[in-house]
LODO-955458 format. One record per residue (C-alpha): residue number from 0; residue in one letter; z, y, x. Coordinates in steps of 0.1 Angstrom, whole numbers. Example, Ala and Ser with C-alpha at 12.3 -4.5 7.8 and 13.67 -1.06 7.14 Angstrom:
BEGIN
+-----+---+-------+-------+-------+
!   k ! r !    up ! north !  east !
+-----+---+-------+-------+-------+
!   0 ! A !    78 !   -45 !   123 !
!   1 ! S !    71 !   -11 !   137 !
+-----+---+-------+-------+-------+
# end
This chain:
BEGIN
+-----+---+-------+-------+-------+
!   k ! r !    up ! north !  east !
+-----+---+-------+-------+-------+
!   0 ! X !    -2 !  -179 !    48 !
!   1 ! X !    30 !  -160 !    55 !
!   2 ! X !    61 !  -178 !    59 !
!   3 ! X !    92 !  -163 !    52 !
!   4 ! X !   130 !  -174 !    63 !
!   5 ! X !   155 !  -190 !    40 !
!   6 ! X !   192 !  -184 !    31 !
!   7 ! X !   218 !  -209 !    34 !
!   8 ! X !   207 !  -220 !    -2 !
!   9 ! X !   173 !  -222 !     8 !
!  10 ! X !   164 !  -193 !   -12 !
!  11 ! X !   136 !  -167 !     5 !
!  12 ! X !   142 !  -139 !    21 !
!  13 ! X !   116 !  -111 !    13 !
!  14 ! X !   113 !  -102 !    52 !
!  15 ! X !    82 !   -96 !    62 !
!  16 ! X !    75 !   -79 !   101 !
!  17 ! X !    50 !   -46 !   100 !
!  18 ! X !    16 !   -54 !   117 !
!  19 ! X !    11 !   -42 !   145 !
!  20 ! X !   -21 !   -13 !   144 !
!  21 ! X !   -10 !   -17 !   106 !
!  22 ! X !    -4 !    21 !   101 !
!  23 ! X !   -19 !    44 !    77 !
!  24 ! X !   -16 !    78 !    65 !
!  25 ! X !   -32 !    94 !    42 !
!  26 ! X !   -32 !   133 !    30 !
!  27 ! X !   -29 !   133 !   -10 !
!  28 ! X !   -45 !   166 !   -20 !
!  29 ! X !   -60 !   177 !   -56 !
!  30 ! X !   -97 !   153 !   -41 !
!  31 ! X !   -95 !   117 !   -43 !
!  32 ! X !   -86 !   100 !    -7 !
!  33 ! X !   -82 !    64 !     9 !
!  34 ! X !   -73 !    51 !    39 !
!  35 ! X !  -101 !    52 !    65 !
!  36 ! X !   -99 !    16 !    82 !
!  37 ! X !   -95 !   -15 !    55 !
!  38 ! X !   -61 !   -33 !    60 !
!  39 ! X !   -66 !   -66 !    79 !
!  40 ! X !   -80 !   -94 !    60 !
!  41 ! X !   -48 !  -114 !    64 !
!  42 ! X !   -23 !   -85 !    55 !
!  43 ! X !   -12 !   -94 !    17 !
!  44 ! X !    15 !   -67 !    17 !
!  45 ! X !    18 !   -33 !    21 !
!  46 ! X !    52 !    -7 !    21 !
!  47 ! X !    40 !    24 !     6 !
!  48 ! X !    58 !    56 !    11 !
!  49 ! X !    45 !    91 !    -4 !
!  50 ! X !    67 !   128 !     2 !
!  51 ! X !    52 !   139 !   -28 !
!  52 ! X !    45 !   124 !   -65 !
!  53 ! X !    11 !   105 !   -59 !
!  54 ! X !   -15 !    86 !   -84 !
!  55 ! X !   -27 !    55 !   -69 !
!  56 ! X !   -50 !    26 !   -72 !
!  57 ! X !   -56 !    -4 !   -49 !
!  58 ! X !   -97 !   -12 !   -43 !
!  59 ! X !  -122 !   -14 !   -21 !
!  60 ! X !  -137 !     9 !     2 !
!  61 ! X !  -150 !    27 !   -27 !
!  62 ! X !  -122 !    32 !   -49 !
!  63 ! X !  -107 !    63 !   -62 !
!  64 ! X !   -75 !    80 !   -77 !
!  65 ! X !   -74 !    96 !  -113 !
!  66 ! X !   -49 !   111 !  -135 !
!  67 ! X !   -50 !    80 !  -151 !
!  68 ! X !   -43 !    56 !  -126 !
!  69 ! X !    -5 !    47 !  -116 !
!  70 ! X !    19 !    72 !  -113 !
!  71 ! X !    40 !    73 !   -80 !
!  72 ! X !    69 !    92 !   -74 !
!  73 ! X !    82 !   106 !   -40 !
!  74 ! X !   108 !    95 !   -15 !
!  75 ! X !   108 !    57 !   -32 !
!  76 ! X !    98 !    28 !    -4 !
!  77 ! X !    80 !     1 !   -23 !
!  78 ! X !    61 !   -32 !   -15 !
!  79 ! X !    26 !   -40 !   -33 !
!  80 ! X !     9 !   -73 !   -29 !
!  81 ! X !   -25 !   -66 !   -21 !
!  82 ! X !   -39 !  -102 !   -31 !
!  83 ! X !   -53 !  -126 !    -5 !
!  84 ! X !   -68 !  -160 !    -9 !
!  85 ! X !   -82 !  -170 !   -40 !
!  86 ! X !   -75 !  -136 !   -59 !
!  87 ! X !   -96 !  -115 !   -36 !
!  88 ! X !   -83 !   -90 !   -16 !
!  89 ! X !   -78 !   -50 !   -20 !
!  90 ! X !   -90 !   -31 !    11 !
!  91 ! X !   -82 !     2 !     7 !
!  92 ! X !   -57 !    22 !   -13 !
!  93 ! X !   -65 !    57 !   -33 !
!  94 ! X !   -44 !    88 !   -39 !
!  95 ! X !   -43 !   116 !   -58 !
!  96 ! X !   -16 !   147 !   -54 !
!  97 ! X !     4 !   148 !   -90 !
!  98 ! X !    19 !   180 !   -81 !
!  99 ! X !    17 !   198 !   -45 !
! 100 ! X !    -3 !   179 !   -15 !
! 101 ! X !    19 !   157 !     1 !
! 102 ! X !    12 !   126 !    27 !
! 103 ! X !    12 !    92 !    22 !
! 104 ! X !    23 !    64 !    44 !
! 105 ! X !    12 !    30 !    42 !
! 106 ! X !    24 !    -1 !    63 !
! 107 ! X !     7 !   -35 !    61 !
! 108 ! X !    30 !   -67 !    69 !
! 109 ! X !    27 !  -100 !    79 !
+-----+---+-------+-------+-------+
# end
């Protein structure tokens, strides 16, 4: 369970720290790559970065990326909730260049 802080209204704060040994890149090239060590079975977060527009889908250790799976633009930061508890978990993540290769950067939280 991740427990984040509160405001003076008691509202939550989306802060989450970045796991340490959390880091992944990935090279996003016109072949189908995830990340090479699964994200830690208590990570339910992820920040996903990519230089370049990306396709991408969340798995297992056997998924791939198509044409037809979500469209990712470059230079945007976002946070994806990778399941946890009763949903299952996703272990890896997928990519696919949509354009020129590019990297992919991926940090789990906590």
């Amino acid at each position: 369970m991740t427990s984040m802080p509160l405001d003076n209204d008691k509202n939550l704060i989306p802060a989450l720290r970045l796991r340490a040994g959390g880091a992944h890149t990935i090279a996003a090239t016109a072949t189908s790559a995830r990340n090479t060590t699964a994200f830690n079975a208590a990570t339910r977060v992820v920040s996903v970065y990519a230089s370049g527009p990306v396709y991408l889908r969340f798995g297992d250790s056997t998924v791939t990326a198509s044409t037809s799976d979500h469209f990712f633009p470059s230079g945007l930061y976002y946070d994806f909730a990778i399941g946890g508890g009763k949903v299952g978990q996703s272990t890896n993540l997928a990519v696919l260049r949509a354009d020129t290769d590019c990297t992919v950067y991926i940090s789990e939280k906590q």
